[in-house]
Backbone bond lengths (Angstrom), bond angles and torsions (degrees), N, CA, C in turn:
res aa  C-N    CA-C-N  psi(-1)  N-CA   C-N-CA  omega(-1)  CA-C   N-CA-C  phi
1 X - - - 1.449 - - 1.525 112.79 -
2 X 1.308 113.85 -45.94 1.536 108.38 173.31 1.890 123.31 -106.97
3 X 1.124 100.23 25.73 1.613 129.84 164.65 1.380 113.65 81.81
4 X 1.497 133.42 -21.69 1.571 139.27 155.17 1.203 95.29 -94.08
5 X 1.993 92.93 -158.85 1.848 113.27 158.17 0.959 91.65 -67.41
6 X 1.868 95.46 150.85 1.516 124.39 166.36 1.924 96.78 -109.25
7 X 1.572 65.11 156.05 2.054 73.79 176.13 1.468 87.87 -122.65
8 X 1.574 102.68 140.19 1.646 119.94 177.41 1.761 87.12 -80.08
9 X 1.564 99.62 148.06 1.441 127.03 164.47 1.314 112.84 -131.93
10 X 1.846 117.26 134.30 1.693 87.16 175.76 2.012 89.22 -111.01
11 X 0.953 107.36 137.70 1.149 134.12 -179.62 1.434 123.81 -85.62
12 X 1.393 140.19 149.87 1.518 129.18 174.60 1.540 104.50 -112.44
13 X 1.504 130.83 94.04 1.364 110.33 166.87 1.522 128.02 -158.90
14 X 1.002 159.98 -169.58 1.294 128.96 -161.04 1.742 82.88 -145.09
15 X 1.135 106.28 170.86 1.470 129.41 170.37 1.449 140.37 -106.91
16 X 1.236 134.04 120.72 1.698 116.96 -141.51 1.877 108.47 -72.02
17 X 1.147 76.32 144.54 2.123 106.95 177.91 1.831 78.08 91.57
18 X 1.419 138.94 19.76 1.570 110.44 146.72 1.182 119.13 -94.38
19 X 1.368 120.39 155.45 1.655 128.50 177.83 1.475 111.49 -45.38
20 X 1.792 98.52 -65.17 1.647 105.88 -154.67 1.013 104.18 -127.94
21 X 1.516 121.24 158.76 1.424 126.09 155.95 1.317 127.48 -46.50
22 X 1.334 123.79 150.99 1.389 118.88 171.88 1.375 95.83 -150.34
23 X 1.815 117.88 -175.90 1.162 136.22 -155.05 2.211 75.54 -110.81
24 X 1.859 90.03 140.33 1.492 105.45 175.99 1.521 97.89 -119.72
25 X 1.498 93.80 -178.37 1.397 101.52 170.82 1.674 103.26 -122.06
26 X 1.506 150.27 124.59 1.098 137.70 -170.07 1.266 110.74 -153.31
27 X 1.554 109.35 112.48 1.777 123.70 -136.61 2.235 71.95 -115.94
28 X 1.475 87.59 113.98 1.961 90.79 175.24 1.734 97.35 -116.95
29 X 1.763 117.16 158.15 1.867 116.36 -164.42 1.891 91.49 -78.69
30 X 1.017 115.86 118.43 1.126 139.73 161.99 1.946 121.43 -36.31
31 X 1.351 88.63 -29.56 1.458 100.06 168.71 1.580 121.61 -120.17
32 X 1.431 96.07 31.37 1.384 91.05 168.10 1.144 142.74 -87.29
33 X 1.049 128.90 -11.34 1.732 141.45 159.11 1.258 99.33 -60.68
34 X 1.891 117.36 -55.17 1.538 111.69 -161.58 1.817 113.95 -65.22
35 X 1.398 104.99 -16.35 1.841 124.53 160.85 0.593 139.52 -86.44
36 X 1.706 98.13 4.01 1.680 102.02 178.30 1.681 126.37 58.91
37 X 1.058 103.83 23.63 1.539 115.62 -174.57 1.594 99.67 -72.58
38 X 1.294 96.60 155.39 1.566 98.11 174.55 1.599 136.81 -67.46
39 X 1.626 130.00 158.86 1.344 94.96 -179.21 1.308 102.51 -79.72
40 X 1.684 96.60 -179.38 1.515 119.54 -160.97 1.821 95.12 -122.13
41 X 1.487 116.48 90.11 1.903 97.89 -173.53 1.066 107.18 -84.23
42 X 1.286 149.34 -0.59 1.483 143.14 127.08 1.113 110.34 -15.25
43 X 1.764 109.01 -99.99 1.417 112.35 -151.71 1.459 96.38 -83.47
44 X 1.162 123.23 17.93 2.021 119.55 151.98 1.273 90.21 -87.84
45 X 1.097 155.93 -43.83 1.625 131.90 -155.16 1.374 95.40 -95.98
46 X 1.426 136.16 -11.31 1.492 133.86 177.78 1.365 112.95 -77.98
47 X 1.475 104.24 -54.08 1.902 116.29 -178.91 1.710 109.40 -71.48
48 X 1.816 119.98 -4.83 1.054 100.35 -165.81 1.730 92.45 -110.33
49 X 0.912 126.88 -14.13 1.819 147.23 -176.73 1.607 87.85 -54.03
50 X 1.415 100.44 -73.36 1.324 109.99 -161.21 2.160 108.33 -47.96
51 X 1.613 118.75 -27.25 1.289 102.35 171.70 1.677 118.42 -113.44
52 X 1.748 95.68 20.86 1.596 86.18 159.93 1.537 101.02 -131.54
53 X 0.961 113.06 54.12 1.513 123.62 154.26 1.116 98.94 -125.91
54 X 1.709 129.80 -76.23 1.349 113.91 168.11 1.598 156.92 -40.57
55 X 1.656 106.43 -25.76 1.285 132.19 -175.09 1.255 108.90 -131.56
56 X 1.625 159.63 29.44 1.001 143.67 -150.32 1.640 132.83 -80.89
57 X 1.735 85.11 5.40 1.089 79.82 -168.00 1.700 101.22 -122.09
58 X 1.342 95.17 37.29 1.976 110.22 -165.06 1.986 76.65 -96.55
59 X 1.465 106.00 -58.59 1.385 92.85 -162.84 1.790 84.61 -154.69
60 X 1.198 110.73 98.15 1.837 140.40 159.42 1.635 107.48 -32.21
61 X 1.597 101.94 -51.65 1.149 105.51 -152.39 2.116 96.55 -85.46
62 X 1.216 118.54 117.31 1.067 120.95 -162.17 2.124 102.93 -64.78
63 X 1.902 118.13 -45.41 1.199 107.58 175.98 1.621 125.61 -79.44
64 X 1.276 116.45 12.06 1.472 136.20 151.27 1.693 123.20 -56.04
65 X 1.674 94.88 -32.97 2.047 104.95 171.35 1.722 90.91 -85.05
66 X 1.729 80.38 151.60 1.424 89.34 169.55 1.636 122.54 -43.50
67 X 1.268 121.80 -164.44 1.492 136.42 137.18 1.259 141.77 -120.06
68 X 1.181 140.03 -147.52 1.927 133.77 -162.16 1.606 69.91 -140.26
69 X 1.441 115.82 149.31 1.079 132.98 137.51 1.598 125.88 -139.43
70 X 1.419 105.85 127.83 1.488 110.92 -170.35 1.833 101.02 113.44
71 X 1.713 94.98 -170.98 1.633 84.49 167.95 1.474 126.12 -109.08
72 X 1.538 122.31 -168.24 1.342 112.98 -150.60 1.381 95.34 -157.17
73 X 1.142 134.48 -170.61 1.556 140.02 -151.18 1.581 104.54 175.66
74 X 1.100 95.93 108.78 1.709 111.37 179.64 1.723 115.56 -104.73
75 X 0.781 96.91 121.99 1.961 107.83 174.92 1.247 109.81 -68.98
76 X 1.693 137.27 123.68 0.833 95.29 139.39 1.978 144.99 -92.25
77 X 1.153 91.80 30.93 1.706 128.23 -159.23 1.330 113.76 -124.97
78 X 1.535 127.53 117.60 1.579 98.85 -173.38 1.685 109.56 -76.81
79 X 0.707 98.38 151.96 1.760 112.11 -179.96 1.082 122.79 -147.07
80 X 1.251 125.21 21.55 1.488 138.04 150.62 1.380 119.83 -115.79
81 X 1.842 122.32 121.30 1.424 104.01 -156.44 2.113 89.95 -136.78
């Protein structure tokens, strides 16, 4: 689906017209930096939610977390167990 290995992420985020957050499943290409693939500001603002809601105070500054590069695949269902 995202053209190499994917690496599972579980993510915290909800989807619009939902109430609340929840735990996702969000499988991003594992070799995408090393391909130089483009970024992804989606699943960078998805994978980065999840550690400044939880951790905010590991690193405040939100472009200090990594990023997604390439594409990515968001659940809205967990499906990785």
């Amino acid at each position: 689906m995202v053209g190499d290995s994917c690496e599972h992420v579980n993510v915290y985020w909800n989807f619009p017209g939902e109430e609340q957050y929840c735990y996702r499943d969000l499988f991003v290409n594992e070799m995408g930096h090393v391909r130089r693939l483009q970024r992804n500001e989606l699943a960078t603002a998805i994978y980065r939610n999840n550690v400044l809601v939880h951790d905010p105070a590991r690193n405040p500054i939100p472009e200090a977390l990594p990023w997604i590069a390439g594409p990515a695949v968001l659940f809205r269902e967990r499906v990785w167990h």
